[in-house]
C-alpha positions in Angstrom: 21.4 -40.7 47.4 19.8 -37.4 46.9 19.2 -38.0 43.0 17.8 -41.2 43.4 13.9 -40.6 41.7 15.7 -38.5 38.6 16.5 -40.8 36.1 16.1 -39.9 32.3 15.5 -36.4 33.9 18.6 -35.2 30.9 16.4 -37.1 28.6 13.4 -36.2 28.7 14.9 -31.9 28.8 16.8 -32.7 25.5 13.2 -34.1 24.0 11.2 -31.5 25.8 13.5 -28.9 24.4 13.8 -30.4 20.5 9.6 -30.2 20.9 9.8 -26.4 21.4 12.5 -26.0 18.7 10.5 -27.9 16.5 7.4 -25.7 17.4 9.0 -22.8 16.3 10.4 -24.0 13.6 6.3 -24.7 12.4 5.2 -21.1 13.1 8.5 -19.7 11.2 7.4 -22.2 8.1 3.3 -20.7 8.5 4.3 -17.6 8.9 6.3 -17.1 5.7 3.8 -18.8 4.1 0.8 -16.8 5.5 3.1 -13.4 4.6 3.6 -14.6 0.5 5.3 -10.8 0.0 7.9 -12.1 2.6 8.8 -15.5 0.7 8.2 -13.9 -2.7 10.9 -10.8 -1.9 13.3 -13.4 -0.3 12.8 -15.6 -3.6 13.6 -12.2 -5.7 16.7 -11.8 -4.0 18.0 -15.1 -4.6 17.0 -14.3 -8.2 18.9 -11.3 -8.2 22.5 -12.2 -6.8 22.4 -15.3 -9.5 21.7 -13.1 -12.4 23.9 -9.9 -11.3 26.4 -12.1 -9.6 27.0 -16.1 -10.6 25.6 -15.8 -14.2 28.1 -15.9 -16.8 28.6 -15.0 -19.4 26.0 -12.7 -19.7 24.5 -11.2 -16.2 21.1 -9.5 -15.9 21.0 -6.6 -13.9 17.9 -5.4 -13.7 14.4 -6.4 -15.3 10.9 -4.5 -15.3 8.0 -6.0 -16.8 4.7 -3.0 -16.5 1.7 -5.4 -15.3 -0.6 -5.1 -18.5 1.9 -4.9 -21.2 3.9 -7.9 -22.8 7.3 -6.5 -23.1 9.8 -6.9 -20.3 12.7 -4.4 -20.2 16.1 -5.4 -18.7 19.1 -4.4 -18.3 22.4 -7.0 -19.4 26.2 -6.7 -19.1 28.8 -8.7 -20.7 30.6 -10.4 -17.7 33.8 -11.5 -19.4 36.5 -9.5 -21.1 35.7 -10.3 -24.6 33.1 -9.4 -27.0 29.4 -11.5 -26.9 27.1 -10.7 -29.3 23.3 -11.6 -28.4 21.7 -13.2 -31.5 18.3 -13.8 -29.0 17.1 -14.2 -25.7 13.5 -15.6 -24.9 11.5 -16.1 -21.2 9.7 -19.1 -20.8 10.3 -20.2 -24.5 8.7 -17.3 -26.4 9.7 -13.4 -27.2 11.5 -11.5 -29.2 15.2 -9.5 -28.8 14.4 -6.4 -29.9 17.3 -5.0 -31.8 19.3 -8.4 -32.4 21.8 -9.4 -32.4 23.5 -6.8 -29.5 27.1 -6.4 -29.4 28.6 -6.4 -26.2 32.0 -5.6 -25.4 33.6 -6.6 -22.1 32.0 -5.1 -19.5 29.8 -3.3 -21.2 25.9 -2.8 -20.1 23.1 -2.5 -22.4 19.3 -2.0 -22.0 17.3 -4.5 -24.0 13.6 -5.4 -24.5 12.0 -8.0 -24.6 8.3 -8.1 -26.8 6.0 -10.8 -26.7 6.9 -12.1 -23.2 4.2 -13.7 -21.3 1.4 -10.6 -19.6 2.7 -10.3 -15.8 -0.7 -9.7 -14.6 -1.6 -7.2 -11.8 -0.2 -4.6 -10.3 2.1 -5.8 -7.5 2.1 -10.0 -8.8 5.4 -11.5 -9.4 6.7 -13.0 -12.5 8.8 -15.6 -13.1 11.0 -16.7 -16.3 13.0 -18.9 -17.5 15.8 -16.8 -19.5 17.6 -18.3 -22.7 20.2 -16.4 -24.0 22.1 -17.1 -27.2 25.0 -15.5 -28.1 28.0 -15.5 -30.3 31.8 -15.1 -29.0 34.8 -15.0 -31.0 35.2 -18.9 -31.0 31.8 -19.9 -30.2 28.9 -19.9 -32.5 25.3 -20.3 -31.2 25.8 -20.8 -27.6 23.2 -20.8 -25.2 23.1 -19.4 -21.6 20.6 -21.2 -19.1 20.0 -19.8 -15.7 20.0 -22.3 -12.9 17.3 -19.8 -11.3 14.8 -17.9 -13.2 14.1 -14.3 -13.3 11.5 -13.3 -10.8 10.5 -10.0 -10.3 7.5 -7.9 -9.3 5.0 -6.6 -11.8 4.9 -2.8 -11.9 
């Protein structure tokens, strides 16, 4: 009987061993949140591959917004192989399409601005937008795009 005074010895490891996981699971969270330019650029990269990727039909491929000025500057392309035409787009529920309505052309990639969007703030801040785009296609009439994620980027 050579094992005889280690009972719940496999027990108490497993615990033991889901404490230290645990534990570092903790200093991963505080970490990330102590570092907010490390949670902030992982949050822009989600951003990104929606909007160049998953969006449809209208993807944003790039977006700048200077930190003191109100316009935001982005680049779009159609997605699908027939012709959109952007009759507006607005972040957060205000701004203007400068140059609407856009015609785009399947696969084709425009720059666009966007005046009146909210100020981004300082230097080096991120923004964040909900993006509305409405656009015309050769059997639809007013339809609107909604972005499961919204546009984050970092304030130049």
């Amino acid at each position: 009987m050579m094992f005889k005074n280690s009972k719940g010895q496999g027990a108490t490891e497993y615990l033991v061993l889901l404490a230290v996981v645990l534990i570092i699971a903790l200093v991963v969270i505080a970490l990330l949140s102590y570092f907010p330019g490390i949670a902030g650029d992982a949050r822009i990269t989600q951003s990104d591959s929606f909007w160049r990727g998953e969006a449809r039909p209208i993807a944003i491929t790039q977006s700048l917004q200077m930190a003191t000025t109100s316009t935001l500057q982005m680049a779009i392309t159609n997605q699908e192989s027939s012709e959109r035409t952007i009759t507006a787009m607005t972040v957060n529920g205000v701004g203007t399409l400068t140059g609407a309505p856009i015609s785009l052309s399947g696969g084709e990639s425009k720059a666009v601005n966007i005046t009146s969007a909210p100020i981004c703030g300082v230097s080096g801040s991120y923004y964040e937008y909900n993006v509305v785009i409405t656009y015309d296609s050769d059997k639809l009439t007013g339809a609107k795009q909604t972005g499961t994620k919204t546009l984050l980027g970092k304030c130049s």
